[in-house]
N, C-alpha and C positions, 0 to 999 in steps of 0.2 A: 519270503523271509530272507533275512539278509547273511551273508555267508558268516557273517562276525558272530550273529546270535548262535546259528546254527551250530558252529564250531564250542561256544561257550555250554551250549546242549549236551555236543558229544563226552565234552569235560566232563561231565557227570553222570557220564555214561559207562557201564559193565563195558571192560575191553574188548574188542570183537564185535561187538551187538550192535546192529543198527536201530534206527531209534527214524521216527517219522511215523505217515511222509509229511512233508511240509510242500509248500511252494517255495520253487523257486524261477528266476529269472533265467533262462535258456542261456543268456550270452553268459552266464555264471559257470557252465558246465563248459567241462573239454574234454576233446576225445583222444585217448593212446590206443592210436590203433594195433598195436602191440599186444593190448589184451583182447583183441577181437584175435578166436582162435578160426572163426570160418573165411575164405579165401575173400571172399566177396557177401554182399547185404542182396538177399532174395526178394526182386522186383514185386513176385507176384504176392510176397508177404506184404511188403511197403505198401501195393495197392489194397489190399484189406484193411490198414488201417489207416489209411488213406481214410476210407470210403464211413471207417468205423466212429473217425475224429469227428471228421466232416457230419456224422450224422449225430450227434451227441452221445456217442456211446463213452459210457465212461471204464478206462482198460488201466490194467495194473501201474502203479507208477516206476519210474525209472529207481534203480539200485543206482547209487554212487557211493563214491570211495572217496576219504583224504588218503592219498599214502604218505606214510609216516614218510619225513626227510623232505617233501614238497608237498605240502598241505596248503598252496595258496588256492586254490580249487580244484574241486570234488571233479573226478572221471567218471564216464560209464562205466561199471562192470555186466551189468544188465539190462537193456533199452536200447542196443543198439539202433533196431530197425523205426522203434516209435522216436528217438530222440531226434533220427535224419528225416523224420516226416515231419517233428513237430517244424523244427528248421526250417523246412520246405514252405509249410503254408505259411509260418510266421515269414518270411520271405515275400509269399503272393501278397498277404495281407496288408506288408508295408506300401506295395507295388499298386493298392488302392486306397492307400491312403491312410490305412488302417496305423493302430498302434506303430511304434516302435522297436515295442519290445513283445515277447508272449511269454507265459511261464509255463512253468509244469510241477505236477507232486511226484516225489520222490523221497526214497530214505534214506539214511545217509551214515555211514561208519566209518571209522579209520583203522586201516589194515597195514601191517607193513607190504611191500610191493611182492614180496613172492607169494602171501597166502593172497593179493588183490589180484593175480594171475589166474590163479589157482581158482577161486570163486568166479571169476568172469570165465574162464574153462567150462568150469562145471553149470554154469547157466545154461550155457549152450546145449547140456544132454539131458535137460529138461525141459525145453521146446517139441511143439511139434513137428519142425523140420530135420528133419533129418541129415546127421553130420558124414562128410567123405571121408573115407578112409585115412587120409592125411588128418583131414580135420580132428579125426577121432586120436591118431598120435601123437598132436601137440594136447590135447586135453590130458592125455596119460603122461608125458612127460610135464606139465604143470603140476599135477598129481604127485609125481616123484619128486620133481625139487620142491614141492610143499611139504614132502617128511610124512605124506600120506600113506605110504606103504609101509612105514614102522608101526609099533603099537610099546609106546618107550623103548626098551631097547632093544626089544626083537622087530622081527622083520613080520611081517603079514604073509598070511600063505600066497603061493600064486594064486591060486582058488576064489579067495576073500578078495583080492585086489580083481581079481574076474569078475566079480558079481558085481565091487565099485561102477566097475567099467562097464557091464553089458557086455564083455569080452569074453572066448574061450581061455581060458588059464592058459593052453598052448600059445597062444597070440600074444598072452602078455611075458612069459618068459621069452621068447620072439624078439618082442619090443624091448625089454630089460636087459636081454645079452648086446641089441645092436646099436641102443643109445645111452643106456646105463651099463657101462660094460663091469666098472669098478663096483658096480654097488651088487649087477648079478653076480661077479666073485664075492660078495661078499656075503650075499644070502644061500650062496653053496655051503658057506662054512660062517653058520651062525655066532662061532664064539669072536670072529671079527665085529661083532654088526655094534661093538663096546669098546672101538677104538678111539671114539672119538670125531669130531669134527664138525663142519657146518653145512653137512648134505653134497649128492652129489652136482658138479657142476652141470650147465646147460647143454645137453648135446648137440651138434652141430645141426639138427633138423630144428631146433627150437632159435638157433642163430641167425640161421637163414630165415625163419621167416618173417622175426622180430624186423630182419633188413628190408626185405623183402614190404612190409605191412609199411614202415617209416618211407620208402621209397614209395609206395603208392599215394601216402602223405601229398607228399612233397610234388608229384602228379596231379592230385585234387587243387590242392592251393594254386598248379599255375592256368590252370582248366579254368578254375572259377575267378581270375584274373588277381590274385593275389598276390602276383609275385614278386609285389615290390616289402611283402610282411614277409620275413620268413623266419620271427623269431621263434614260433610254433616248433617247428621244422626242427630248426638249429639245436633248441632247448631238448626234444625228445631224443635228438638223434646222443646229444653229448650225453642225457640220461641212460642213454642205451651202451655208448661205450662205457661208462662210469661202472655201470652193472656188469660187464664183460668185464674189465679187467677184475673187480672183485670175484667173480665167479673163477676165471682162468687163473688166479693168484693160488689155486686150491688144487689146481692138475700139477697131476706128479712130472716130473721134467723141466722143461724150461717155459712150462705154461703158457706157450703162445698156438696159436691156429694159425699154418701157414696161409699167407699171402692176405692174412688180417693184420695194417698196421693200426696198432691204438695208439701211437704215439700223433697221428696225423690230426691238422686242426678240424673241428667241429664248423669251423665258419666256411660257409656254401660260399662258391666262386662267381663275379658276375654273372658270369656267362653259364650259371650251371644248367644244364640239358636234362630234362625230365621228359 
């Protein structure tokens, strides 16, 4: 199906709610690796459905997102590992001569970008692989700047945000004093939690790895010889500043992160070194 229809679909679609799955064209979908919260895509997974495609088994379709403000095509939130397999064979395929193109089902909704974080987070701890400790603290911090932890305008117990998580309640006060430091003063003293505002900003572990994920990027593309495209690249990374200064606009101070200039161009340098 074509991204025009599908979009005209979503239009008539309950906000939030995906709707599918449909087919669609592979080369249609892109990936931000930005909302992949695990470090790296587990081989010995890719070979299972490797072997699962290849033998006609037919497995869940891909979750994709419009985020609201670039809706010219739908991202993974869900499928990482089947969407870099389909790629793969559609890849050998062409290399015998096969199609052009291949497609895939998937469903399809439009999120704004922090709750599309937040659901591509929360995929992840409904797999059966099992996430690293890091892994499992940018899922929580997704969680928090989605406004997960209030329940209107109170705050959720540590306890209830525990069970969310799979977590000891200890762990997530832990995690809330040392990446949400403003929001854990502020669930010490509830009658704050009705001042106001547009949630807390991204803590510096959710910065880094956002960098961190767009730098791996930008490694992929020159590996598989693409280094003469790097509109990919350039586009994610300025999405990614665009998002930091809105987020940092909201820290008390002079809202900047030492030795992060946002002021610096987004356009990658000939010679850029990956």
């Amino acid at each position: 199906m074509k991204i025009e229809a599908i979009r005209k679909k979503l239009e008539k679609a309950a906000p939030g709610r995906p709707i599918g799955p449909f087919e669609i064209d592979l080369s249609a979908i892109h990936i931000d690796p930005t909302m992949q919260v695990r470090d790296r895509l587990d081989k010995q997974n890719m070979h299972r459905i490797r072997s699962a495609y290849r033998a006609g088994t037919e497995l869940p379709p891909l979750a994709l997102a419009f985020v609201e403000g670039d809706e010219t095509f739908p991202i993974v939130l869900d499928g990482h590992h089947r969407f870099t397999v389909l790629e793969a064979l559609a890849a050998e395929a062409r290399l015998r001569g096969g199609p052009a193109s291949m497609t895939a089902q998937a469903t399809f909704v439009i999120l704004t970008e922090t709750e599309a974080r937040f659901q591509a987070a929360l995929a992840n701890t409904t797999h059966g692989l099992q996430l690293k400790p890091r892994e499992s603290r940018r899922v929580f911090a997704a969680y928090v700047k989605a406004g997960r932890h209030r329940k209107g305008d109170e705050f959720r117990s540590y306890r209830d945000i525990g069970k969310d998580m799979g977590r000891d309640h200890k762990t997530i006060i832990a995690w809330m004093k040392a990446d949400f430091p403003c929001e854990a003063a502020r669930m010490a003293e509830p009658e704050k939690a009705t001042e106001g505002g547009d949630g807390p900003p991204p803590p510096i572990v959710v910065v880094a790895h956002a960098m961190d994920a767009w730098l791996l990027e930008g490694r992929c593309l020159f590996e598989q010889g693409g280094s003469s495209d790097r509109s990919r690249l350039t586009k994610g990374l300025g999405r990614l500043l665009r998002s930091l200064e809105v987020d940092l606009a909201r820290e008390e101070g002079d809202g900047t992160i030492p030795g992060l200039d946002l002021e610096t161009s987004t356009e990658l340098p000939e010679d850029a070194d990956f």
